[in-house]
N, C-alpha and C positions, 0 to 999 in steps of 0.2 A: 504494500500500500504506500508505504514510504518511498519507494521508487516510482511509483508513479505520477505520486505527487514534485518528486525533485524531475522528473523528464516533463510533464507540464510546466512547471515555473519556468524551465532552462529553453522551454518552448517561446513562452508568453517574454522573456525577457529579452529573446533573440530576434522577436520576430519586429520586424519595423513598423508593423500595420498598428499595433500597440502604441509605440513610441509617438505615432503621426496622429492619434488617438486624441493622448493625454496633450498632447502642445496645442491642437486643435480645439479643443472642450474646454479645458482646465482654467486656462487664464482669464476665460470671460466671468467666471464665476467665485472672484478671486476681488475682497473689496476692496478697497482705495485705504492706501493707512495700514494693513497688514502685512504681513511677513509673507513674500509669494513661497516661499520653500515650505513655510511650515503649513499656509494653507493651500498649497498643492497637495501635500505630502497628505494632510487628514480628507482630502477629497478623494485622494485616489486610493486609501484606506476606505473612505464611504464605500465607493464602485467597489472594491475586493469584496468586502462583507455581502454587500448585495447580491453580486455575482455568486459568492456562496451557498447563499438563503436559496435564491434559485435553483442554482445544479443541484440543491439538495431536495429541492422540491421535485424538481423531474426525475432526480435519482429515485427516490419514494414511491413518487407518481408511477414512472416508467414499470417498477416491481408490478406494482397492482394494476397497472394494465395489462402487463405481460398474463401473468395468473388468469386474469379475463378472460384475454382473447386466446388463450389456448382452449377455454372450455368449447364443450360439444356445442355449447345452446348460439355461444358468440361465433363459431364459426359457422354454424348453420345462417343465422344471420347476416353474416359480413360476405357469404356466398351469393346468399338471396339479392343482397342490393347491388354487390359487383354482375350477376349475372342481370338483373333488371338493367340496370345502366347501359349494359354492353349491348343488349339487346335493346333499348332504346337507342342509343347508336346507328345501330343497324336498320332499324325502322327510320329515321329520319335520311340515312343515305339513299336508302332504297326506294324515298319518296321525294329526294332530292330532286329538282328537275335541272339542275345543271349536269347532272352525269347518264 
């Protein structure tokens, strides 16, 4: 777990799309009369925490969908409406008048 978490960070701290992020966002939200380091620093402390609250909501989340959709009743279902869809598909080409 600890490795995965040190090859994310080593991910998120290398990668430039991050860096182009916080220089973009940051400083507009940053008031007049403060320290931009120190309220840089606790904004981009905000965004980490958040970002955490998150992942851990979809991490959670994600489990109990997974569980769902493997049941008999959830696949019967998720069959039903993939195959209605496709097959409305096929009804609207087939009454397409451009083909």
């Amino acid at each position: 777990m600890f490795k995965g978490w040190l090859i994310g960070t080593g991910t998120n701290l290398l990668n430039p799309k991050v860096g182009v992020f916080y220089i973009a966002t940051i400083p507009q939200f940053i008031p007049a009369g403060t320290s931009p380091l120190l309220v840089g620093v606790l904004l981009a402390g905000v965004h980490c925490l958040l970002s955490m609250a998150w992942f851990t909501l979809l991490i959670f989340g994600s489990g109990y969908a997974a569980r769902w959709l493997q049941g008999v009743r959830s696949i019967r279902i998720i069959d039903s409406i993939t195959g209605s869809v496709l097959v409305g598909f096929g009804v609207k080409l087939a009454l397409d008048p451009a083909h």
